[in-house]
Residue frames as a rotation matrix with the C-alpha (Angstrom) as fourth column:
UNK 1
-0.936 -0.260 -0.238 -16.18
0.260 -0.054 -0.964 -5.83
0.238 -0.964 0.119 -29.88
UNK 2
-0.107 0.988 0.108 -19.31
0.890 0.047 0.453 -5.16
0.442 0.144 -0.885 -27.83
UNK 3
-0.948 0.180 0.264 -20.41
-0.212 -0.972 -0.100 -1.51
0.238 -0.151 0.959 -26.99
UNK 4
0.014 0.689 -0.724 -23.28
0.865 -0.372 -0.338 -0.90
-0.502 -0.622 -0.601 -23.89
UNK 5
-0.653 0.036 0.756 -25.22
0.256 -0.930 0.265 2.15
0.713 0.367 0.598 -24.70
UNK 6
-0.408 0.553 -0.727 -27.09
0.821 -0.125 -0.557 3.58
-0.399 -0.824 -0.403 -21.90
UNK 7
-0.469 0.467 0.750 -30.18
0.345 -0.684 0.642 6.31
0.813 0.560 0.159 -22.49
UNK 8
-0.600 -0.057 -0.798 -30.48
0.766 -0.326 -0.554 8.60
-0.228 -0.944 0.240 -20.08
UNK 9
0.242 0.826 -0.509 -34.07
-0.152 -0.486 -0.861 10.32
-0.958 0.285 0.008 -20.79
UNK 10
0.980 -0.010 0.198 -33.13
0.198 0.084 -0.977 11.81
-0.007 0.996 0.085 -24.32
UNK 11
0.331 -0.917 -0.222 -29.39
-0.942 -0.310 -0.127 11.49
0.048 0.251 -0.967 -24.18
UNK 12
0.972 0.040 0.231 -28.05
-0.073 0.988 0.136 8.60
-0.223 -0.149 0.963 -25.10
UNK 13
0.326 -0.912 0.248 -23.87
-0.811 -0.135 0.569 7.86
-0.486 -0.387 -0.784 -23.73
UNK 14
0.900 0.053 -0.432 -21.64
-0.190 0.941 -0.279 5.25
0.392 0.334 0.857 -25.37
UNK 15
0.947 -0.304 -0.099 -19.96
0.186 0.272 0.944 3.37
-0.260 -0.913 0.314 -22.85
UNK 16
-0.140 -0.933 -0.330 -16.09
-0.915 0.249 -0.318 2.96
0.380 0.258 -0.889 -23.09
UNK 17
0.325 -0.181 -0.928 -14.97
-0.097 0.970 -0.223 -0.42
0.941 0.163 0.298 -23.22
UNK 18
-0.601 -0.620 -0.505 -13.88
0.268 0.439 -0.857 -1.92
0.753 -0.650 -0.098 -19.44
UNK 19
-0.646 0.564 0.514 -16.70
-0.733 -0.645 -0.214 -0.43
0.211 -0.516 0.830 -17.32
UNK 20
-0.959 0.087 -0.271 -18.45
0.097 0.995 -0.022 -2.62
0.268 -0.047 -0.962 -15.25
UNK 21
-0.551 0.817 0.167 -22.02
-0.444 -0.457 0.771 -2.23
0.706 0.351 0.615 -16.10
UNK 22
-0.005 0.323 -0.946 -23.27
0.576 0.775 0.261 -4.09
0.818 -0.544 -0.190 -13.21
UNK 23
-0.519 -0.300 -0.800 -21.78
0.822 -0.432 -0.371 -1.88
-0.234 -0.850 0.471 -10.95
UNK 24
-0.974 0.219 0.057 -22.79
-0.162 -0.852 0.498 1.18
0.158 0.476 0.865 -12.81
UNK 25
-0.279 0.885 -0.371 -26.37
0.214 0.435 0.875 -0.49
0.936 0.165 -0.311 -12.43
UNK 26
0.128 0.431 -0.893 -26.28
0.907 0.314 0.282 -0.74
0.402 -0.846 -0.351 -8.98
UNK 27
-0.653 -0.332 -0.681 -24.78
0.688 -0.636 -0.350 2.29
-0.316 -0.697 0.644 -8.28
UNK 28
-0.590 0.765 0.259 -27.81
-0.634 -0.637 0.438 4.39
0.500 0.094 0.861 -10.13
UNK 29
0.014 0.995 -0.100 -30.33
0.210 0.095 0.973 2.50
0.978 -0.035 -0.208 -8.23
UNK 30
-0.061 -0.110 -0.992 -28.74
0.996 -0.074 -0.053 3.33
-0.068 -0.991 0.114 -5.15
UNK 31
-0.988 -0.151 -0.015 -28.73
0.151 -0.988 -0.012 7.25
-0.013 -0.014 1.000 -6.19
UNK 32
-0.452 0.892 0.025 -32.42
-0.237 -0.147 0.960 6.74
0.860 0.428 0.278 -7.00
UNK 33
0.134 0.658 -0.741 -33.06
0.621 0.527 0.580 5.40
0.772 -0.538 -0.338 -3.87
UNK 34
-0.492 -0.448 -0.747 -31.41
0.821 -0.525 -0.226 7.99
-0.290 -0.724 0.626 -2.34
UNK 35
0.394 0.751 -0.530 -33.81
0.472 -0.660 -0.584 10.61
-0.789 -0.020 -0.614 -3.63
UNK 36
0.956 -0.276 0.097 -31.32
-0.050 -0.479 -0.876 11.67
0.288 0.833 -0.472 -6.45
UNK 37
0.304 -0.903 -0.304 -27.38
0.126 -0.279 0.952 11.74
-0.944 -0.327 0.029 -6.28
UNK 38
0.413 -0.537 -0.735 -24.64
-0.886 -0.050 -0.461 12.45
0.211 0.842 -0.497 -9.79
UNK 39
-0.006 -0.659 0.752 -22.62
0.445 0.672 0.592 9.16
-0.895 0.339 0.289 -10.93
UNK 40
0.150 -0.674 -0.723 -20.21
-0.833 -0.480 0.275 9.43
-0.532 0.561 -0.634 -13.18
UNK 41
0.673 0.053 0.738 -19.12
0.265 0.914 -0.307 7.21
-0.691 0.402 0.601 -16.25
UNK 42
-0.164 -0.887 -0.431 -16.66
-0.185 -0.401 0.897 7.01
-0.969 0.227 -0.098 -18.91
UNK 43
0.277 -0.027 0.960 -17.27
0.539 0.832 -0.132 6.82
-0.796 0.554 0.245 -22.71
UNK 44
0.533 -0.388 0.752 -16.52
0.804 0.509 -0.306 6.48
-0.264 0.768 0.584 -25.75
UNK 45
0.575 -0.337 0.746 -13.25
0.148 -0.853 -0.500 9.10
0.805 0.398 -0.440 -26.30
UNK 46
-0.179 -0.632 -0.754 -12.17
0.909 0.187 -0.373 8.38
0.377 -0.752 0.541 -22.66
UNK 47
-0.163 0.194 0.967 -14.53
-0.214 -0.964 0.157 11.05
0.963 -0.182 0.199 -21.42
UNK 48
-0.955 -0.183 -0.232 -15.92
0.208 0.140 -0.968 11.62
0.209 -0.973 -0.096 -18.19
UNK 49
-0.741 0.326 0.587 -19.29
-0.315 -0.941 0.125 12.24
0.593 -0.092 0.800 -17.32
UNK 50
-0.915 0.315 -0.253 -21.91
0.307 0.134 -0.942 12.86
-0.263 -0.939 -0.219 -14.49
UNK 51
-0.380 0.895 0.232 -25.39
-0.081 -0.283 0.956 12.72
0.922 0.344 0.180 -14.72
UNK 52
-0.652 0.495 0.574 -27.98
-0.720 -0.168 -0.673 13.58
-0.237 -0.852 0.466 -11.82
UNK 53
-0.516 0.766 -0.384 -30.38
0.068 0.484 0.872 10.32
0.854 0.424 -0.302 -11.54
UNK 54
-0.855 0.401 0.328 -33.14
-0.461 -0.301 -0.835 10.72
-0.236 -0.865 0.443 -9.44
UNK 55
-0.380 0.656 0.652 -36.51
-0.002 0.704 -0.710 9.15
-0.925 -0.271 -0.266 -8.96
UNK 56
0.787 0.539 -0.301 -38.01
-0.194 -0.246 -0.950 10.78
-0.585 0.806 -0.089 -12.59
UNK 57
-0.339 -0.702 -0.626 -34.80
-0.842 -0.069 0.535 9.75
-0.419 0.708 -0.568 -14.64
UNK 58
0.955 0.274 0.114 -35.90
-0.093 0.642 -0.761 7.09
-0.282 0.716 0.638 -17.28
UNK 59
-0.072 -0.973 -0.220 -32.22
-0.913 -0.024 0.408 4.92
-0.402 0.230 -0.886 -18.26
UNK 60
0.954 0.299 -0.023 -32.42
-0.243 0.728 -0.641 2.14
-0.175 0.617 0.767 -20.67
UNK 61
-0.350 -0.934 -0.074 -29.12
-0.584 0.156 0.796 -0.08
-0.732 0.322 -0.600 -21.64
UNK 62
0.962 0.269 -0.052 -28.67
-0.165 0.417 -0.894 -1.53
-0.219 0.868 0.446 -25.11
UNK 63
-0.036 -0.944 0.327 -25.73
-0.207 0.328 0.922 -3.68
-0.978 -0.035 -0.208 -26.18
UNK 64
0.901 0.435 0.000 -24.07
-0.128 0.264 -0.956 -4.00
-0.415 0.861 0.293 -30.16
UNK 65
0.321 -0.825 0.466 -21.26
0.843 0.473 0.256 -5.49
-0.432 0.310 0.847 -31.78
UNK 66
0.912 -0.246 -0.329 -18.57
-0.407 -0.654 -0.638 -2.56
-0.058 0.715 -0.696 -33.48
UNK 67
0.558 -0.830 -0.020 -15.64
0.182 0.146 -0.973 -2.39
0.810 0.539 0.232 -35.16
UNK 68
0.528 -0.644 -0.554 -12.63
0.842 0.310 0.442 -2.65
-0.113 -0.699 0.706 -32.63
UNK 69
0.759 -0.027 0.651 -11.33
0.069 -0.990 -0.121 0.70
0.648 0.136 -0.749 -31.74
UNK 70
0.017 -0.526 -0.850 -7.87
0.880 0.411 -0.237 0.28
0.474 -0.745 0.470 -29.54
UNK 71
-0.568 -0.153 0.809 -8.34
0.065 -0.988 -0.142 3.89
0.821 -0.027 0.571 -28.80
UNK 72
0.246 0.669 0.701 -11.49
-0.757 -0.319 0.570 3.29
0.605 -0.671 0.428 -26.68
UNK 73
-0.284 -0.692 -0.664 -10.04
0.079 0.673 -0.735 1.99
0.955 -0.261 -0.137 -23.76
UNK 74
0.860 0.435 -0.268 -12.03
0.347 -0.112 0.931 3.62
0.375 -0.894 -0.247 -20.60
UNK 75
0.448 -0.330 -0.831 -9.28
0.886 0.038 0.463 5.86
-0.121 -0.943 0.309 -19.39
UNK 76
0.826 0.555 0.096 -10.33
0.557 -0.831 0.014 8.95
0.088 0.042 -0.995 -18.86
UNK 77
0.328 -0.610 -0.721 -7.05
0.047 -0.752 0.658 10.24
-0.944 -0.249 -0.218 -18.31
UNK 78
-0.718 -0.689 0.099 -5.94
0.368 -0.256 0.894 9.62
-0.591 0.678 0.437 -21.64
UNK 79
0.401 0.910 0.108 -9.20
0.201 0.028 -0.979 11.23
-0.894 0.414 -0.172 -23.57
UNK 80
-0.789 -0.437 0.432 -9.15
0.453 0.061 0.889 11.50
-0.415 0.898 0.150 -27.82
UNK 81
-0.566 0.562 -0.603 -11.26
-0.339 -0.825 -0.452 13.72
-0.752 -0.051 0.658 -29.80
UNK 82
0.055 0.812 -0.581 -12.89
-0.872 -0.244 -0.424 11.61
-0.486 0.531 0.695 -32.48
UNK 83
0.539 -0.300 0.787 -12.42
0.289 0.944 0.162 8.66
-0.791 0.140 0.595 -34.44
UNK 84
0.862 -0.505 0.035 -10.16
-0.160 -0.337 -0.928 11.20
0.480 0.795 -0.371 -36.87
UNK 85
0.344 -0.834 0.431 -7.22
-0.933 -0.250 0.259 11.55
-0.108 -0.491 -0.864 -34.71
């Protein structure tokens, strides 16, 4: 399967699987243009999280083939703690 990573300064988020990265695209350059705003995302573990982008955030995406995981599904309500469980 393919897995989006996104680097956000020095933190770097793997996606969950089903997240349309397009959107996610547009919707940080609209916070940047807005002087700064939080968006939120979901990965890998079916987390949640919000990052503040703003004009000085630096975000890079990078895409790579892994091993099929039926766990990572992009829905945060059901989240999993690791690839032990």
């Amino acid at each position: 399967m393919i897995r989006t990573q996104m680097a956000v300064n020095d933190a770097v988020f793997a996606l969950a699987q089903g997240q349309d990265i397009e959107a996610l695209k547009k919707r940080i350059e609209d916070a940047v243009g807005r002087g700064g705003r939080f968006e939120s995302f979901v990965v890998v573990g079916n987390r949640e999280v919000s990052v503040l982008f703003s004009p000085h955030t630096s975000v890079a995406f990078s895409v790579e083939t892994v091993s099929y995981d039926e766990r990572d599904d992009g829905d945060p309500d059901v989240p999993y703690g690791g690839f032990d469980e």
